[in-house]
C-alpha positions in Angstrom: 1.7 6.0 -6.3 0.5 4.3 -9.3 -2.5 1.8 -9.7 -2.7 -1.5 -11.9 -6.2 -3.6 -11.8 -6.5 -7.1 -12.1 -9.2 -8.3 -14.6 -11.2 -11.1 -13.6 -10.0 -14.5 -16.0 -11.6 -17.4 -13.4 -8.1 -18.3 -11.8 -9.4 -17.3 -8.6 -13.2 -18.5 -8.9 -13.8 -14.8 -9.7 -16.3 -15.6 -13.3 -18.0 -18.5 -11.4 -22.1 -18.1 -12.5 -21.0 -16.5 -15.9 -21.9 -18.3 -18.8 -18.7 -19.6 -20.5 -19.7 -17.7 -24.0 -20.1 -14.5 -21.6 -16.7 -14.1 -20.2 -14.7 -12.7 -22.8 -17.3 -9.5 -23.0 -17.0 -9.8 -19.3 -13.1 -9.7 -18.5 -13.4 -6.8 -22.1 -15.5 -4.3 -20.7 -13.7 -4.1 -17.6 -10.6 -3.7 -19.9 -11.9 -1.0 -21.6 -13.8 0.6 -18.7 -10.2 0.9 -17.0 -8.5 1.9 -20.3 -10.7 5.0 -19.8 -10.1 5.6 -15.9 -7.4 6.6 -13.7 -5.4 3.4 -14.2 -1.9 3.1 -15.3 -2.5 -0.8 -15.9 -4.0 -3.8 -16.3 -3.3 -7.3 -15.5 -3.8 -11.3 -15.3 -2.3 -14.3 -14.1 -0.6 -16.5 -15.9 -1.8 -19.9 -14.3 -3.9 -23.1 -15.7 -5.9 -24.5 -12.6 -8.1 -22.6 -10.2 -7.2 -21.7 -6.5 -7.9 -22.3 -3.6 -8.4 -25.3 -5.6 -8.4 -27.3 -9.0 -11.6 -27.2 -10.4 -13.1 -27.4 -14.1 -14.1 -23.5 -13.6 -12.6 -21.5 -16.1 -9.5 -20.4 -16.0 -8.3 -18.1 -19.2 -4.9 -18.1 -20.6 -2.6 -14.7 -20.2 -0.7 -14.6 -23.4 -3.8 -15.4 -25.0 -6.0 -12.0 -23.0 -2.8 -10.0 -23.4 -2.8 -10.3 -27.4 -6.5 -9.5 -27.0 -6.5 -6.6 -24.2 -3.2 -5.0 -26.9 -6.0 -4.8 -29.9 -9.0 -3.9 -27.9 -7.6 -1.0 -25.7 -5.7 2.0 -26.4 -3.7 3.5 -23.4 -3.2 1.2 -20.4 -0.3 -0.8 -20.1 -0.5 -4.3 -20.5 1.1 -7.0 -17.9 0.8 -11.1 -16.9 1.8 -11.1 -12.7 3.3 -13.3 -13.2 4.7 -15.5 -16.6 5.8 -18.8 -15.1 9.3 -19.1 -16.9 8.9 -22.4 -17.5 6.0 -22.6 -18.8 7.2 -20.9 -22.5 10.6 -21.6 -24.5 12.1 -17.8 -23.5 12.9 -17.1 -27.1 9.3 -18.0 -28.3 7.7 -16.4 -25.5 10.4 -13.0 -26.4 8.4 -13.3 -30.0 5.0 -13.7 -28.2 5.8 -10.7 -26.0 7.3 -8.1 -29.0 4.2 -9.4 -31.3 1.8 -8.5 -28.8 3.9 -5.0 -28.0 3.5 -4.2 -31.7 -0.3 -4.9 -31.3 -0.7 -2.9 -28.5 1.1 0.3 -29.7 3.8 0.0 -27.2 2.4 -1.2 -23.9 3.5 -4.5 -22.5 4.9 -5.5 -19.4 6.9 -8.4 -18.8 6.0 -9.7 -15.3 8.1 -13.2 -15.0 8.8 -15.2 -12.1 10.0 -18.9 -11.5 6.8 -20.5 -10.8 5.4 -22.3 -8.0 1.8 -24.3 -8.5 2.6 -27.7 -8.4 -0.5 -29.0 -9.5 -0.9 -27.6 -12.8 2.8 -27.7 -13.5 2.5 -31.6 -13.1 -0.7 -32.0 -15.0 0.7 -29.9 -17.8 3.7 -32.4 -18.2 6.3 -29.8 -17.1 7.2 -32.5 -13.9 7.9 -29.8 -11.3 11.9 -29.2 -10.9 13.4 -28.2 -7.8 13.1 -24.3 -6.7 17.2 -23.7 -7.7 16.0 -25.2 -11.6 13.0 -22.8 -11.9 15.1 -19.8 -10.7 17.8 -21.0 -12.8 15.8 -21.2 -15.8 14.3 -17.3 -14.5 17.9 -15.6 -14.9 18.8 -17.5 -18.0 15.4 -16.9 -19.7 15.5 -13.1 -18.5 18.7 -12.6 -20.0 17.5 -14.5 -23.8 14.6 -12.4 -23.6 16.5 -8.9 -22.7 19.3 -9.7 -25.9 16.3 -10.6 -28.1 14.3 -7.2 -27.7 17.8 -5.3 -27.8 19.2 -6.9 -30.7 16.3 -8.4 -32.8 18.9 -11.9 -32.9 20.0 -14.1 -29.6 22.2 -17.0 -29.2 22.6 -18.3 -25.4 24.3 -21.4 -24.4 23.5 -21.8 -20.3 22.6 -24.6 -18.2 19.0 -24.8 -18.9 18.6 -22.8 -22.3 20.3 -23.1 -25.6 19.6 -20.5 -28.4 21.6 -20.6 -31.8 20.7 -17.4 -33.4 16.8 -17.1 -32.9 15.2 -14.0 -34.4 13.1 -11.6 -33.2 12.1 -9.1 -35.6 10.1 -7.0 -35.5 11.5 -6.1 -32.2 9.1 -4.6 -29.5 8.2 -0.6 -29.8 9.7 0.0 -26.7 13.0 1.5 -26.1 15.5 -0.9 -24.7 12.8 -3.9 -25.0 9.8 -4.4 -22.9 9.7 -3.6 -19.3 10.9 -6.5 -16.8 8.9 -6.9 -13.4 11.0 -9.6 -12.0 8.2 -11.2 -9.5 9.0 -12.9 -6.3 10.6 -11.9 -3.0 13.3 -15.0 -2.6 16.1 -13.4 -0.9 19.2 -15.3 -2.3 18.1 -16.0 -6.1 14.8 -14.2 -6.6 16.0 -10.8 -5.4 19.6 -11.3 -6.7 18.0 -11.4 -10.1 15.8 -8.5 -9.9 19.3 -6.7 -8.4 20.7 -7.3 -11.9 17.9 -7.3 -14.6 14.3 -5.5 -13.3 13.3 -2.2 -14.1 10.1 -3.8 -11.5 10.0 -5.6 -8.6 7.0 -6.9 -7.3 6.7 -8.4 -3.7 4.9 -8.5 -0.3 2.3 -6.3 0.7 3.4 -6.6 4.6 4.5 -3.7 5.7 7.7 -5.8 7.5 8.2 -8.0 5.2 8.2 -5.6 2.7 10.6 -3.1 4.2 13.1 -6.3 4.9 13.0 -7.2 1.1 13.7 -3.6 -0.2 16.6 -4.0 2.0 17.7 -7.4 0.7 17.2 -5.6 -2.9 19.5 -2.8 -2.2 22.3 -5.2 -1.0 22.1 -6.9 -4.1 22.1 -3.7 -6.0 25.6 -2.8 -4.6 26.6 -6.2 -5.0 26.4 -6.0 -8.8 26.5 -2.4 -9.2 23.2 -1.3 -10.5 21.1 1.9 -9.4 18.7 0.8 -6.7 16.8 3.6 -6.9 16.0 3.3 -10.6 13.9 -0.1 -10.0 10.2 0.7 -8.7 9.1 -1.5 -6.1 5.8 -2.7 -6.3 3.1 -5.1 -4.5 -0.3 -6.8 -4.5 -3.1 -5.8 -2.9 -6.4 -7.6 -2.6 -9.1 -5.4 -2.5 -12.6 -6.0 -0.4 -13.8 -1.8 -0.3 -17.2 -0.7 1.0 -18.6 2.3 2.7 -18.6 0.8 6.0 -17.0 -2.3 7.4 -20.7 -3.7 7.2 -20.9 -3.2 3.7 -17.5 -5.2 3.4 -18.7 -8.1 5.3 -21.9 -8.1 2.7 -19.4 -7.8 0.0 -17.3 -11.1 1.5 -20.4 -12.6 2.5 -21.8 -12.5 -1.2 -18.4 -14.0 -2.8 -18.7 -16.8 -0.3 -22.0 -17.8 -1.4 -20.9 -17.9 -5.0 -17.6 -19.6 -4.5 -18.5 -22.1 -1.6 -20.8 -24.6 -3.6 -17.7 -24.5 -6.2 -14.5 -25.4 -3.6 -16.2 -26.1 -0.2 -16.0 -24.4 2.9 -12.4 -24.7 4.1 -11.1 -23.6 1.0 -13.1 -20.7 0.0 -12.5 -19.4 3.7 -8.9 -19.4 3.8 -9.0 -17.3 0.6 -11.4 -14.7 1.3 -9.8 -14.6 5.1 -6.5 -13.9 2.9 -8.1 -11.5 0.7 -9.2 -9.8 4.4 -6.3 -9.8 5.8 -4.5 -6.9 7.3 -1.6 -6.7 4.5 -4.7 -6.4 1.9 -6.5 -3.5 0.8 -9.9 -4.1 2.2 -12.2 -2.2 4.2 -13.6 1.4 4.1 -11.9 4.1 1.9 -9.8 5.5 5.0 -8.8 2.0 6.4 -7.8 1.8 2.5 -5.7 4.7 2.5 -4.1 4.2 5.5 -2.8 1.0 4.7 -1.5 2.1 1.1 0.2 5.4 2.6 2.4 2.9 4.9 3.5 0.9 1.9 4.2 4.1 0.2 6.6 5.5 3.0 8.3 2.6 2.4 8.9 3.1 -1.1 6.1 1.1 -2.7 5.7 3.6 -5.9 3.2 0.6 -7.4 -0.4 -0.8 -6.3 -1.6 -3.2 -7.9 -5.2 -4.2 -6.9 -7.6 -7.4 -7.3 -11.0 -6.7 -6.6 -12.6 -10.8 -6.5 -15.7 -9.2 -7.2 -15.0 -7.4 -10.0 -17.2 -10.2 -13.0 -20.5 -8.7 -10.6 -20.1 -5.8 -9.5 -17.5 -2.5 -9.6 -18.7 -0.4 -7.1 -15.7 -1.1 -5.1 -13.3 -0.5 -7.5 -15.5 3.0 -8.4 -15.2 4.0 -4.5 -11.5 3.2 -4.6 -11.5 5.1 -7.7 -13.7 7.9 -6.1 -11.7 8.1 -3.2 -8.2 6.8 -2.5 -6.5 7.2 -5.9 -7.0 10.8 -5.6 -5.6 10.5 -1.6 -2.2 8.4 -3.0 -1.7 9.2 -6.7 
């Protein structure tokens, strides 16, 4: 198994108390810190409001911390969980992508889904188009972005996208174009894309659930005849570690106090209960490995962890460091 880390950007009230002109050495040194650990990558969201909630807290830009992360580390790989299609013309954002790739010496991950938070999507001015428009716009934007890395030049004339003979040079350093983790675990669309285009997937951390989608993957596979086992399945894990299940509850009961003042009670509850839950990858280091080595029997070859106090404090990510990468990797 194989580990990627969230770095903190705000998104999730996770830089709340840090001065603003702070963060970027923040979200840097816990870059660089896991550019020299046992990491195979790092990551961010690529959203514009905070959850659980809107507020005016910070929330950083992923294209932006991606060029940034390419020219200030020198080994992890480099990913957004996930690009909102939408949100980025597909032949600009392909330039965006293979500029960045060049920065980073070769390291960037594509993670792209079809979007789904409504609020910022509306305050942004994209309007918010029905579920069969974003996933629309998802295969045709996948399949501009795939020609553009291949061929440096891409024309496209679909339903939602028309190209006419953008260029793309320098193409990324990668062989056959940047990596696609196609995001999302819709069974008729979502997955059907993957099928045809991911060399990633990336979808529930429920044991069931996830077992039921690899299935629904592997149908589509056959259906348009691509290697199944060739695409790594990943998932997300939220990550609340401690030496004892007293030391978690500190650890909750300390992000609570930061975040409740911000987004109120409800809110901040339902999140942290989430990032509790039993799909997550909270509690001590052998609850921890437990739950990972299930997802692993069922062919989960990619953890990738959020640790929500990360901005404060990394002991949690040390001890999962210290002792469950060694038990899974």
């Amino acid at each position: 198994m194989r580990f990627g880390l969230f770095i903190p950007q705000g998104w999730r009230l996770d830089l709340v108390d840090i001065p603003t002109e702070n963060h970027w050495s923040v979200m840097r040194d816990l870059a660089a810190y896991a550019d020299a650990g046992a990491w195979d990558s790092l990551w961010v969201y690529d959203h514009f409001h905070t959850v659980p909630v809107p507020t005016d807290e910070a929330t950083h830009e992923a294209w932006s911390l991606m060029a940034a992360y390419a020219a200030t580390t020198s080994r992890i790989k480099l990913g957004q969980m996930c690009t909102a299609m939408s949100y980025r013309n597909p032949a600009y954002l392909a330039k965006v992508a293979a500029t960045t790739d060049i920065i980073s010496g070769g390291r960037v991950q594509m993670g792209i889904g079809g979007g789904w938070y409504e609020h910022e999507w509306r305050a942004y001015g994209y309007g918010f188009p029905s579920a069969g428009v974003r996933l629309g716009r998802l295969d045709e934007g996948v399949q501009i972005m795939r020609d553009a890395w291949r061929d440096g030049r891409v024309s496209f004339d679909g339903k939602h996208y028309q190209v006419d003979g953008a260029i793309v040079a320098p193409k990324p350093l990668q062989d056959n174009g940047i990596p696609m983790w196609i995001a999302g675990g819709g069974e008729k669309v979502t997955l059907r894309i993957a099928a045809k285009y991911a060399q990633y997937t990336n979808f529930t951390s429920e044991p069931e659930g996830f077992a039921h989608k690899s299935e629904v993957l592997a149908g589509h596979c056959r259906d348009v005849g691509t290697d199944y086992a060739a695409i790594v399945r990943s998932a997300n894990f939220n990550a609340v570690i401690g030496e004892s299940e007293a030391d978690v509850a500190e650890r909750v009961a300390r992000l609570r106090a930061r975040q409740v003042p911000v987004a109120g009670e409800a809110a901040v509850d339902a999140m942290l209960a989430n990032a509790t839950a039993p799909e997550s990858a909270s509690g001590t280091p052998e609850q921890v490995i437990e739950k990972l080595k299930r997802l692993r029997d069922l062919g989960c070859e990619y953890a990738i962890l959020y640790f929500p106090e990360a901005a404060y404090d990394r002991s949690g990510i040390e001890l999962f460091e210290r002792e469950v990468i060694p038990a899974l990797g």
